[in-house]
PDB file of N, CA, C and O in Angstrom:
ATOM      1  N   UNK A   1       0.808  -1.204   0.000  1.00  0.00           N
ATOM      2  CA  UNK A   1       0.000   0.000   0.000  1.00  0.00           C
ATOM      3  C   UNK A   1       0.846   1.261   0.000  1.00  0.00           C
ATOM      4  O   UNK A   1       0.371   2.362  -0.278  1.00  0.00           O
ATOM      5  N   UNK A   2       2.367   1.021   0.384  1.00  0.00           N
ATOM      6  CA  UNK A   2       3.437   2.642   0.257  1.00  0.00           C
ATOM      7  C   UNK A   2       4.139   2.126  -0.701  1.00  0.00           C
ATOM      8  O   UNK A   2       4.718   2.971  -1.385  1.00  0.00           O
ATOM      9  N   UNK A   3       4.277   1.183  -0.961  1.00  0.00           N
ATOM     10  CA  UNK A   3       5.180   0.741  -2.004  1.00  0.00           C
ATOM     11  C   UNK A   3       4.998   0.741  -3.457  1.00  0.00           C
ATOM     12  O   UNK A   3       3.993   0.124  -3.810  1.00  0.00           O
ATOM     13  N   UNK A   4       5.776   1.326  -4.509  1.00  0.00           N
ATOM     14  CA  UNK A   4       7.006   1.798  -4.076  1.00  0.00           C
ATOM     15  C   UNK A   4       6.461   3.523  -4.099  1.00  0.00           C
ATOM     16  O   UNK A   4       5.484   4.162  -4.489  1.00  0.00           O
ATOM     17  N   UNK A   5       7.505   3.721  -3.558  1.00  0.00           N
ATOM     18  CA  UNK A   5       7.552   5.559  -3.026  1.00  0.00           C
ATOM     19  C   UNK A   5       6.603   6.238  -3.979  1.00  0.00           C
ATOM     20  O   UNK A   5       6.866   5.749  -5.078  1.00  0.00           O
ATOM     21  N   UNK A   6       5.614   7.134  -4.118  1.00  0.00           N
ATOM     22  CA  UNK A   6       4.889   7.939  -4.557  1.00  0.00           C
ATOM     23  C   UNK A   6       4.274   7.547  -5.648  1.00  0.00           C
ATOM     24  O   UNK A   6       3.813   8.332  -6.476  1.00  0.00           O
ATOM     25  N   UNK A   7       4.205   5.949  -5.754  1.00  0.00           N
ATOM     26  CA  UNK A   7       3.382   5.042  -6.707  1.00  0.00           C
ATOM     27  C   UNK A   7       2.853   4.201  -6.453  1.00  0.00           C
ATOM     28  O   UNK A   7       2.819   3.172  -7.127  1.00  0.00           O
ATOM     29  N   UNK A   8       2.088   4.457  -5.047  1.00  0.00           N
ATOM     30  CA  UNK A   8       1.274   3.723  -4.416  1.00  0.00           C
ATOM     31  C   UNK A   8       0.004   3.776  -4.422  1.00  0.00           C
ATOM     32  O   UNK A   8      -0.415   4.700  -5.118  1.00  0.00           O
ATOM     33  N   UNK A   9      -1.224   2.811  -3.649  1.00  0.00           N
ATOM     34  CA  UNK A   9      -2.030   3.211  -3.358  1.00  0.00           C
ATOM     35  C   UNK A   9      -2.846   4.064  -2.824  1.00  0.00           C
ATOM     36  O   UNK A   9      -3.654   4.655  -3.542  1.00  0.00           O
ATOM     37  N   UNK A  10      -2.795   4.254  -1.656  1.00  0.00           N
ATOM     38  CA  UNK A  10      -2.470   5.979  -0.813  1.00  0.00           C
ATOM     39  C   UNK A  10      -2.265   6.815  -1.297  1.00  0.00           C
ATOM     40  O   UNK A  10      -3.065   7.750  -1.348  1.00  0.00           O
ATOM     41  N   UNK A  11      -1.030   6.827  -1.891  1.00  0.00           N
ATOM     42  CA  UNK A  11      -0.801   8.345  -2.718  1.00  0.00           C
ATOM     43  C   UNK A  11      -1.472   8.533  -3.941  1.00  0.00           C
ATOM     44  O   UNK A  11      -1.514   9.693  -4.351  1.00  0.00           O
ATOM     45  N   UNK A  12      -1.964   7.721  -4.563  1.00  0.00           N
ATOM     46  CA  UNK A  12      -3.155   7.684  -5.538  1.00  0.00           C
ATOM     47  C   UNK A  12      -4.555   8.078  -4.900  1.00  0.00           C
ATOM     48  O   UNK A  12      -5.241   8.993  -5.355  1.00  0.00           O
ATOM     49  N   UNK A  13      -4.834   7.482  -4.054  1.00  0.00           N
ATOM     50  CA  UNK A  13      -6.040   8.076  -3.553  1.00  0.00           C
ATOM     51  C   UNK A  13      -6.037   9.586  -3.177  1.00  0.00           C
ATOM     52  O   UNK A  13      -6.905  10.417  -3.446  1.00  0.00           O
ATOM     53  N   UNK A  14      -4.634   9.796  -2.358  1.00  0.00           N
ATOM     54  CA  UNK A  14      -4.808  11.141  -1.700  1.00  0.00           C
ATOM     55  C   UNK A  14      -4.713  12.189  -2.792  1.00  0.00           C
ATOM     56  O   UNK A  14      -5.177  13.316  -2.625  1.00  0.00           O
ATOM     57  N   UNK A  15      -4.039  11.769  -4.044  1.00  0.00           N
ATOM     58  CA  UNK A  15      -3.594  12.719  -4.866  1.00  0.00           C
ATOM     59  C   UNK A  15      -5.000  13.016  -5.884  1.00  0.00           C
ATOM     60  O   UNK A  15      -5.192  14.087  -6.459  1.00  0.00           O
ATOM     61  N   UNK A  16      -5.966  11.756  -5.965  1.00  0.00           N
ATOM     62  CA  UNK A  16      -7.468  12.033  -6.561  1.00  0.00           C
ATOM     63  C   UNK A  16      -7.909  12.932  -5.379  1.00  0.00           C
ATOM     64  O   UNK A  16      -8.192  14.078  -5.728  1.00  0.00           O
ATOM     65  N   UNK A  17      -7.972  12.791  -4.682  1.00  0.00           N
ATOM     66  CA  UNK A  17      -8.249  13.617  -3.171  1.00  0.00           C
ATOM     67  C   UNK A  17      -8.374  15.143  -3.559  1.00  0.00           C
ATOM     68  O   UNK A  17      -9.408  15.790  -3.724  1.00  0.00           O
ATOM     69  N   UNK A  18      -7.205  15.507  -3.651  1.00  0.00           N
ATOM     70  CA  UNK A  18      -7.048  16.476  -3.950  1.00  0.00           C
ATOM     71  C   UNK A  18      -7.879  17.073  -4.966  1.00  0.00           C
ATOM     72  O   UNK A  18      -8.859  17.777  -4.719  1.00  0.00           O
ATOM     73  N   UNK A  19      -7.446  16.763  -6.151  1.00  0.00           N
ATOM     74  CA  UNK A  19      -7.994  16.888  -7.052  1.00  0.00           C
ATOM     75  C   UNK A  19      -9.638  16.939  -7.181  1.00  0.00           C
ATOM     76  O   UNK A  19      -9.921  17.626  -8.162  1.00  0.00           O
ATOM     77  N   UNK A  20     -10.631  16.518  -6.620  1.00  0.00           N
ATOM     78  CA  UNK A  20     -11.711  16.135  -6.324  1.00  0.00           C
ATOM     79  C   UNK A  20     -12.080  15.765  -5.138  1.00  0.00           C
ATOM     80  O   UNK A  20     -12.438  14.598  -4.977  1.00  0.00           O
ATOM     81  N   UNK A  21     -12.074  16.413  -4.368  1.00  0.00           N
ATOM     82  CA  UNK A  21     -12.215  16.262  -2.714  1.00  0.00           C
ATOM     83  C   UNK A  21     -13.606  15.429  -2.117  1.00  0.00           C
ATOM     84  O   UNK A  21     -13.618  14.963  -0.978  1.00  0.00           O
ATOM     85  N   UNK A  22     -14.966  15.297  -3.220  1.00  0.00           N
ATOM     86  CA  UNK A  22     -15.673  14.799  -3.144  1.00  0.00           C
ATOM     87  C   UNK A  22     -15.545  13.710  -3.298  1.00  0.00           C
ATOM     88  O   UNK A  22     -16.262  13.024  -2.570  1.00  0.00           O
ATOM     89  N   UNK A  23     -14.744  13.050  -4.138  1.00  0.00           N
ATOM     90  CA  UNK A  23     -14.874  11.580  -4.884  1.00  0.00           C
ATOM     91  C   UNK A  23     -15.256  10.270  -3.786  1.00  0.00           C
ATOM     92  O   UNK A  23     -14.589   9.737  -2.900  1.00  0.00           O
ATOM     93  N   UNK A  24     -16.160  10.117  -4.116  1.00  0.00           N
ATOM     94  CA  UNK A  24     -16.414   8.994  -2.795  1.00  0.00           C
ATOM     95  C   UNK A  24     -15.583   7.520  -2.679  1.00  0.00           C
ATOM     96  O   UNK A  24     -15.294   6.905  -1.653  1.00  0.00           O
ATOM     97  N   UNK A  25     -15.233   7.086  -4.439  1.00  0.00           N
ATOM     98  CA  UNK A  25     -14.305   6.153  -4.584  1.00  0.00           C
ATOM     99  C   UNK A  25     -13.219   6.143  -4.015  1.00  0.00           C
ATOM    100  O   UNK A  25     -12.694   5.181  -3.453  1.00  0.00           O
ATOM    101  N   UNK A  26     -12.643   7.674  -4.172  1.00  0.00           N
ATOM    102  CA  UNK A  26     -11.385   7.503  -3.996  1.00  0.00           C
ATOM    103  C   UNK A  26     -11.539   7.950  -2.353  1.00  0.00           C
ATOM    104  O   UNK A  26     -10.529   7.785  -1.670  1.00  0.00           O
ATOM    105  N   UNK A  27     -12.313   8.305  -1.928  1.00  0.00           N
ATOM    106  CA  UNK A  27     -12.310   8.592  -0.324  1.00  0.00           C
ATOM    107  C   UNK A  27     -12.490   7.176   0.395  1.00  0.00           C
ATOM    108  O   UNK A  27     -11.930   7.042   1.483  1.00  0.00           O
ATOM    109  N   UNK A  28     -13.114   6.274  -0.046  1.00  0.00           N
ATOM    110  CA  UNK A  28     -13.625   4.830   0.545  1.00  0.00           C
ATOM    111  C   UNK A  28     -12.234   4.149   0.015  1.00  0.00           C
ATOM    112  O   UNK A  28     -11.991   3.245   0.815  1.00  0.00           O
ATOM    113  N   UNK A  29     -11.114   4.198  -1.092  1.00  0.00           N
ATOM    114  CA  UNK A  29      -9.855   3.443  -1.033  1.00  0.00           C
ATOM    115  C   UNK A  29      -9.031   4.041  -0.126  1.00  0.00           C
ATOM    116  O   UNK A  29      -8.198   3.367   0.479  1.00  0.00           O
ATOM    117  N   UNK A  30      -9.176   5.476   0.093  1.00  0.00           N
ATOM    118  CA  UNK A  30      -8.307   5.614   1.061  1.00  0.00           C
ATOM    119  C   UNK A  30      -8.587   5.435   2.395  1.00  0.00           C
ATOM    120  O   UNK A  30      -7.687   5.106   3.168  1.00  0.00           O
ATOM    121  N   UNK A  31      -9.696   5.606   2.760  1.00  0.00           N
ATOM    122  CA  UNK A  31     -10.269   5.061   4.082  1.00  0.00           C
ATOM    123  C   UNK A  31      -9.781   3.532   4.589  1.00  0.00           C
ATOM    124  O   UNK A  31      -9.460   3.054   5.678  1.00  0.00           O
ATOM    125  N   UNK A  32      -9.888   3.067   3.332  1.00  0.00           N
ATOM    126  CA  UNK A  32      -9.314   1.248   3.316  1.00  0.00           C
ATOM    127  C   UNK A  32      -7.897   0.969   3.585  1.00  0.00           C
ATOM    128  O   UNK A  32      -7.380   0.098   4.285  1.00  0.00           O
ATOM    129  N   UNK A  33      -7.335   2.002   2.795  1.00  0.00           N
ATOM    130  CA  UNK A  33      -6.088   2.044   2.806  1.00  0.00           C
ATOM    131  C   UNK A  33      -5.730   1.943   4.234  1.00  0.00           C
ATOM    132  O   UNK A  33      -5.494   0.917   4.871  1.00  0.00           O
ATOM    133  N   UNK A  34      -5.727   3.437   4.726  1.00  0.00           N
ATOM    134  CA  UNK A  34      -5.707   3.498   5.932  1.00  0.00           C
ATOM    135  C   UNK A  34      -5.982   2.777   6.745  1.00  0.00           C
ATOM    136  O   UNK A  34      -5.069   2.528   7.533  1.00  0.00           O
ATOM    137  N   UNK A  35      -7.096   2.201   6.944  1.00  0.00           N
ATOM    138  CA  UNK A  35      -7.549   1.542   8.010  1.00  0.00           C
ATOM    139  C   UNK A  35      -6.327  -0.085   8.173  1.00  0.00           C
ATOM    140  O   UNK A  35      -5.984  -0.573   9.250  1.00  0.00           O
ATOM    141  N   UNK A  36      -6.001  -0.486   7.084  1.00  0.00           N
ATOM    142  CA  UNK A  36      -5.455  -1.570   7.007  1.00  0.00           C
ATOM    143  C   UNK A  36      -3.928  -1.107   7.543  1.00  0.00           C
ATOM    144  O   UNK A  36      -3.374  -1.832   8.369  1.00  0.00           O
ATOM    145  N   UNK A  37      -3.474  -0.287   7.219  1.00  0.00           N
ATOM    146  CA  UNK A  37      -2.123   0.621   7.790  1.00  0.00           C
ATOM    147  C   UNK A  37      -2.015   1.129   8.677  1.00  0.00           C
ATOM    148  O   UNK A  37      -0.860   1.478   8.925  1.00  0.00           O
ATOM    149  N   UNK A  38      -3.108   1.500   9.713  1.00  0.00           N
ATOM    150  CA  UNK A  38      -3.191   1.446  11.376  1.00  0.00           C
ATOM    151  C   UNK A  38      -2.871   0.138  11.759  1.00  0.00           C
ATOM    152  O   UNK A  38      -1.859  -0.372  12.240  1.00  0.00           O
ATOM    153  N   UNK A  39      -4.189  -0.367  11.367  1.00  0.00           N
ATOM    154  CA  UNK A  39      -3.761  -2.057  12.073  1.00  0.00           C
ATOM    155  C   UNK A  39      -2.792  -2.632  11.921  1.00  0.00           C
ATOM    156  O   UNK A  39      -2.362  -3.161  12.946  1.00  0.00           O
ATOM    157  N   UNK A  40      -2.080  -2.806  10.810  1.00  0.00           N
ATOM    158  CA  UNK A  40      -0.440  -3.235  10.907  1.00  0.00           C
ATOM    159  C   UNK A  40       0.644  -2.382  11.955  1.00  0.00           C
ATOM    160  O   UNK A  40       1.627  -2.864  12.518  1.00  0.00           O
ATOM    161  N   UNK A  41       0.156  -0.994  12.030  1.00  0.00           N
ATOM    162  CA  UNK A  41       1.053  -0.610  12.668  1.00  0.00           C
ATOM    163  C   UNK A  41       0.936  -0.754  14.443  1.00  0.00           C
ATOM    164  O   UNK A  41       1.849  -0.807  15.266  1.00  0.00           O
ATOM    165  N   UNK A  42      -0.220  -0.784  14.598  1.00  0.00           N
ATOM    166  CA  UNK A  42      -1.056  -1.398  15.778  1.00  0.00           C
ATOM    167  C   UNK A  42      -0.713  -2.885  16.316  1.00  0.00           C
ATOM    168  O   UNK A  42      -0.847  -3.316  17.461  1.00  0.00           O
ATOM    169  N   UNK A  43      -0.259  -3.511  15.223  1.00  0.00           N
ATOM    170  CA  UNK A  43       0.094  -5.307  15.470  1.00  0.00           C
ATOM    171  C   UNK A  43       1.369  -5.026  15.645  1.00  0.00           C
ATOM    172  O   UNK A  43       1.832  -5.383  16.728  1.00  0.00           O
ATOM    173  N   UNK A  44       1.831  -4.679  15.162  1.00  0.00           N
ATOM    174  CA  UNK A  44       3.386  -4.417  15.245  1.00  0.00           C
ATOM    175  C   UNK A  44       3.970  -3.846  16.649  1.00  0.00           C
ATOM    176  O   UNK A  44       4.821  -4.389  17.353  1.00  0.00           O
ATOM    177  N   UNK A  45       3.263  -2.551  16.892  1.00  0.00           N
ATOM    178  CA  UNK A  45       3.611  -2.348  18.487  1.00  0.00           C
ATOM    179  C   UNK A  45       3.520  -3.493  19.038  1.00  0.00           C
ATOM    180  O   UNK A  45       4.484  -4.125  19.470  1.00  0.00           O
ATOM    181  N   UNK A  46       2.163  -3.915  19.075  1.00  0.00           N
ATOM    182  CA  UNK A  46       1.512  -4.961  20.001  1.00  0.00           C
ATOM    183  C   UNK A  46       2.364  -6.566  19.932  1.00  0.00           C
ATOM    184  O   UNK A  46       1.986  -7.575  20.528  1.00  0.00           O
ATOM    185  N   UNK A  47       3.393  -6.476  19.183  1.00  0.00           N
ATOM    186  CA  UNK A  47       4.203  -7.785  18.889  1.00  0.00           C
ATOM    187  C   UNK A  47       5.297  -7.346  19.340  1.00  0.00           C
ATOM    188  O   UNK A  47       5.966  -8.279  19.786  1.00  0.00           O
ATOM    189  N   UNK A  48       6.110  -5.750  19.494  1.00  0.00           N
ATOM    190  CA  UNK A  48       7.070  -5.584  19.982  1.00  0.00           C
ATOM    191  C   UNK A  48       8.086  -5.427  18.842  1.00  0.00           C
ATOM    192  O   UNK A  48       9.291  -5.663  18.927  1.00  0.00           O
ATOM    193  N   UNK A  49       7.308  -4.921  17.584  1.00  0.00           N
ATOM    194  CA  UNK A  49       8.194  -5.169  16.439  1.00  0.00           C
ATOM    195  C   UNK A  49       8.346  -3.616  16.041  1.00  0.00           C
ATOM    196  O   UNK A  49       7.466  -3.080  15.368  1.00  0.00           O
ATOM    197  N   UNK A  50       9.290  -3.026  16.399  1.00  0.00           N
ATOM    198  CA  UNK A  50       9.657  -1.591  16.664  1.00  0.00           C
ATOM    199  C   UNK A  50       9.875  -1.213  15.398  1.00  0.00           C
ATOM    200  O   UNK A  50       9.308  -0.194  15.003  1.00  0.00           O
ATOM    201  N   UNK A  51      10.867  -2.064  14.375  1.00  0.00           N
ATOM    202  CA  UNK A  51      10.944  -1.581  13.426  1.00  0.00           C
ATOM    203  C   UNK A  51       9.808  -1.296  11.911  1.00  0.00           C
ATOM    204  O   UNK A  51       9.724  -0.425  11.045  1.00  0.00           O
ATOM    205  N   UNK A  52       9.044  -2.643  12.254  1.00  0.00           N
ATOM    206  CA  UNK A  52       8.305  -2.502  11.115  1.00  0.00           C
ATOM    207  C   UNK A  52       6.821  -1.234  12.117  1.00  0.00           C
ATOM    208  O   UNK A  52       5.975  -0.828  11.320  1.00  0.00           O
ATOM    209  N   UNK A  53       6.699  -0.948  12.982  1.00  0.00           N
ATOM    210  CA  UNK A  53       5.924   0.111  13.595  1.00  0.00           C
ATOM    211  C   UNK A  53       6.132   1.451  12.811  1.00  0.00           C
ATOM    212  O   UNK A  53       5.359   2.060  12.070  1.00  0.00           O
ATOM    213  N   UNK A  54       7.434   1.726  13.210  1.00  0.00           N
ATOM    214  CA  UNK A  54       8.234   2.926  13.188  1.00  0.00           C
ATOM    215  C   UNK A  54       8.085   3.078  11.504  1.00  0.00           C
ATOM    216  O   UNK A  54       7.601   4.113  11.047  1.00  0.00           O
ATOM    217  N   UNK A  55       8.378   2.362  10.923  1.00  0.00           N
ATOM    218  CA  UNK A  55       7.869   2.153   9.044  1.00  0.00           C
ATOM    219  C   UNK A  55       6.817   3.081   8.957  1.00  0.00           C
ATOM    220  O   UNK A  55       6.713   4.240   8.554  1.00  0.00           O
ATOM    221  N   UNK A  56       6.175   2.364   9.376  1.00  0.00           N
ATOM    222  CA  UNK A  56       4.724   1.890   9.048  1.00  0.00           C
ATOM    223  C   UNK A  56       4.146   3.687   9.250  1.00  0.00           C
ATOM    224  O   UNK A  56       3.541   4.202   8.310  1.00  0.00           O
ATOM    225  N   UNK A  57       4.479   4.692  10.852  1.00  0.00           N
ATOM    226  CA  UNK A  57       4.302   5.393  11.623  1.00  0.00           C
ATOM    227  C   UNK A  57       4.981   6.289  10.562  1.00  0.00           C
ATOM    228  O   UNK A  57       4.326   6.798   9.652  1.00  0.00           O
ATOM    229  N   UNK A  58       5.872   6.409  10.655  1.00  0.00           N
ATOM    230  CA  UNK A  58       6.409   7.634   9.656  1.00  0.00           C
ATOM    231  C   UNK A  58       5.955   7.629   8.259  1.00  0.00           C
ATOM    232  O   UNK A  58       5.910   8.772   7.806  1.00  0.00           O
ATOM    233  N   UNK A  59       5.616   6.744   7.456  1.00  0.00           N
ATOM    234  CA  UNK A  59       4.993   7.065   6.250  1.00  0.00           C
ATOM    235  C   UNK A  59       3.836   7.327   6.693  1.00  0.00           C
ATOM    236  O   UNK A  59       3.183   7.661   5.704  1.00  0.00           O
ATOM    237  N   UNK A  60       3.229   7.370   7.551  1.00  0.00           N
ATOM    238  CA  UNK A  60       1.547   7.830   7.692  1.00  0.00           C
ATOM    239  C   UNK A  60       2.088   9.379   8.347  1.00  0.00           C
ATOM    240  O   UNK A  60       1.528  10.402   7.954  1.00  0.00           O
ATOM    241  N   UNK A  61       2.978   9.437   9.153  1.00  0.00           N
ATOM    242  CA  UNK A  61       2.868  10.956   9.228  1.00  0.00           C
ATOM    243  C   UNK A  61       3.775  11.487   8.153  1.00  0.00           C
ATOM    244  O   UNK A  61       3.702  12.706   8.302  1.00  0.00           O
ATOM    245  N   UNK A  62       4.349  11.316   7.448  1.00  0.00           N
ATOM    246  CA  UNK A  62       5.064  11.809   6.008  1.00  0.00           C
ATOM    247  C   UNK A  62       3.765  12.297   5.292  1.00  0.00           C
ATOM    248  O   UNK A  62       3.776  13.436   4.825  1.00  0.00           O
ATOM    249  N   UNK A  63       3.056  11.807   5.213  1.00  0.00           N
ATOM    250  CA  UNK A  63       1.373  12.503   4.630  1.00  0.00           C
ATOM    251  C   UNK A  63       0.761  13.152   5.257  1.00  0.00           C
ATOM    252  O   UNK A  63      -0.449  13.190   5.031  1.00  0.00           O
ATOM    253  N   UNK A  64       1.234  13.814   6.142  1.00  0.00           N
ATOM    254  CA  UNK A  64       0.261  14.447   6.898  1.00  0.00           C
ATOM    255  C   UNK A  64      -1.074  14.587   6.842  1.00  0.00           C
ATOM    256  O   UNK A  64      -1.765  15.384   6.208  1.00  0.00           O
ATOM    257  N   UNK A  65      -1.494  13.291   7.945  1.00  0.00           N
ATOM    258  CA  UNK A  65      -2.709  12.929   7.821  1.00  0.00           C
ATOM    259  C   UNK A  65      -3.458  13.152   9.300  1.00  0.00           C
ATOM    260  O   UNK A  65      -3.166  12.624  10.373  1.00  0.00           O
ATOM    261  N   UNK A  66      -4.736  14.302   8.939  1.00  0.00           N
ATOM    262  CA  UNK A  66      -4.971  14.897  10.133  1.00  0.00           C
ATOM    263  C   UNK A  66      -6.221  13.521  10.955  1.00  0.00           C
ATOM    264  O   UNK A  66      -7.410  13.575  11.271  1.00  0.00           O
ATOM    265  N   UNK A  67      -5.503  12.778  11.008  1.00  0.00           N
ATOM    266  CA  UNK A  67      -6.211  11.674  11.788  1.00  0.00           C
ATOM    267  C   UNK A  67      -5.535  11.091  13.415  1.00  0.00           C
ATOM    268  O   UNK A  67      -4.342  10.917  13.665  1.00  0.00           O
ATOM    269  N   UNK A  68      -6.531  10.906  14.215  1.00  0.00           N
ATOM    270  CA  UNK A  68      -6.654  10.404  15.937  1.00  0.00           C
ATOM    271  C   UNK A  68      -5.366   9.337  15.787  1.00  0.00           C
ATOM    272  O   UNK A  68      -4.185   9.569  16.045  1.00  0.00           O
ATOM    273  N   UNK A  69      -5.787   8.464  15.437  1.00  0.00           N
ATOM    274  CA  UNK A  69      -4.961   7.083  14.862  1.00  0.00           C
ATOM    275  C   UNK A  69      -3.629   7.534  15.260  1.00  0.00           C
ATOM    276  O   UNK A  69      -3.028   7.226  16.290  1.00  0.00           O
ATOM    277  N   UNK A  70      -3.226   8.337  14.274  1.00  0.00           N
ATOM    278  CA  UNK A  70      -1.701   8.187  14.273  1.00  0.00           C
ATOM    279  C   UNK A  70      -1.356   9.200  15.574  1.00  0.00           C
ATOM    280  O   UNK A  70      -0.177   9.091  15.911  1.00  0.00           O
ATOM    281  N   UNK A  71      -2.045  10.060  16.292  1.00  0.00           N
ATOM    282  CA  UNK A  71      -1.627  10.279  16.817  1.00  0.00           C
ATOM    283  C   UNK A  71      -1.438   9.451  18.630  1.00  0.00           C
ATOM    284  O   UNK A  71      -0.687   9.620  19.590  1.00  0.00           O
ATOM    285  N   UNK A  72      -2.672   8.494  18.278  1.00  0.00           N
ATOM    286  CA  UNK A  72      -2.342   7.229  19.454  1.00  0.00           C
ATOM    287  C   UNK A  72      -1.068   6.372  18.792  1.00  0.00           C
ATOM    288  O   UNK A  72      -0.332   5.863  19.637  1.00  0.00           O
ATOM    289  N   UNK A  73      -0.860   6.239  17.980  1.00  0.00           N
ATOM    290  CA  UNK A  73       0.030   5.385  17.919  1.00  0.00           C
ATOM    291  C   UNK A  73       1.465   6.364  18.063  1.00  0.00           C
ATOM    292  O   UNK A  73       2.333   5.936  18.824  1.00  0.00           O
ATOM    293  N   UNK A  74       1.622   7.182  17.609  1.00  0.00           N
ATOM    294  CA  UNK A  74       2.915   7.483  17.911  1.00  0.00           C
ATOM    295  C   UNK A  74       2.934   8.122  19.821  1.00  0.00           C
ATOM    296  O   UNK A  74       4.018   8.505  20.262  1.00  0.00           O
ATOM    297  N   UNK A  75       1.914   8.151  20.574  1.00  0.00           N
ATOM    298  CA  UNK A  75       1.817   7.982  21.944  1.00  0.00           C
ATOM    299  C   UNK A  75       2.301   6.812  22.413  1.00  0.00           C
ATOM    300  O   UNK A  75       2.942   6.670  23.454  1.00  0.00           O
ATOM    301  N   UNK A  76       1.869   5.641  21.334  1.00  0.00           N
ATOM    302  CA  UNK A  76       2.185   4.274  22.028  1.00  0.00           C
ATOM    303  C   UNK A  76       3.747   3.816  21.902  1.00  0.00           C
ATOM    304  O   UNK A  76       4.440   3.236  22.738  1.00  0.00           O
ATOM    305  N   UNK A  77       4.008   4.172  20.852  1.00  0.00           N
ATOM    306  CA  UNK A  77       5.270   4.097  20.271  1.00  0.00           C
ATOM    307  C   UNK A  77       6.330   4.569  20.887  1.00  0.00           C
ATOM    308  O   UNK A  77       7.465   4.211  20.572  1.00  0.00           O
ATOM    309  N   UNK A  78       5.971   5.818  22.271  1.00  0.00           N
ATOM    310  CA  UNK A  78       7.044   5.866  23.177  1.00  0.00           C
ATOM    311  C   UNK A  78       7.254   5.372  24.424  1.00  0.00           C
ATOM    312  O   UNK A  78       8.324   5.575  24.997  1.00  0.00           O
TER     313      UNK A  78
END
């Protein structure tokens, strides 16, 4: 879903985003997106797996994404 760098899923959605702020398609892939990219990063704390967290955590705030989520997780993360 980040892979590879700025030819991803995510950044496809966010970048229709933009472009059309209404689009419900592209708001429901990125919603998906997301949601599946918390929870990995969520399992990952929760396994003790720092590195693939920390991944996971900085490409979601590299997008600055004004969402709760990331900001519990990078709470948890310290």
């Amino acid at each position: 879903w980040l892979e590879p760098s700025n030819d991803n899923a995510l950044d496809w959605y966010l970048q229709a985003l933009t472009i059309a702020p209404q689009q419900t398609a592209a708001r429901s892939g990125r919603d998906a997106v997301l949601e599946l990219l918390f929870q990995q990063a969520d399992q990952a704390l929760d396994e003790g797996d720092d590195s693939a967290a920390n991944e996971l955590i900085g490409a979601l705030n590299q997008r600055q994404l004004a969402d709760p989520r990331a900001t519990e997780l990078a709470r948890r993360r310290k």
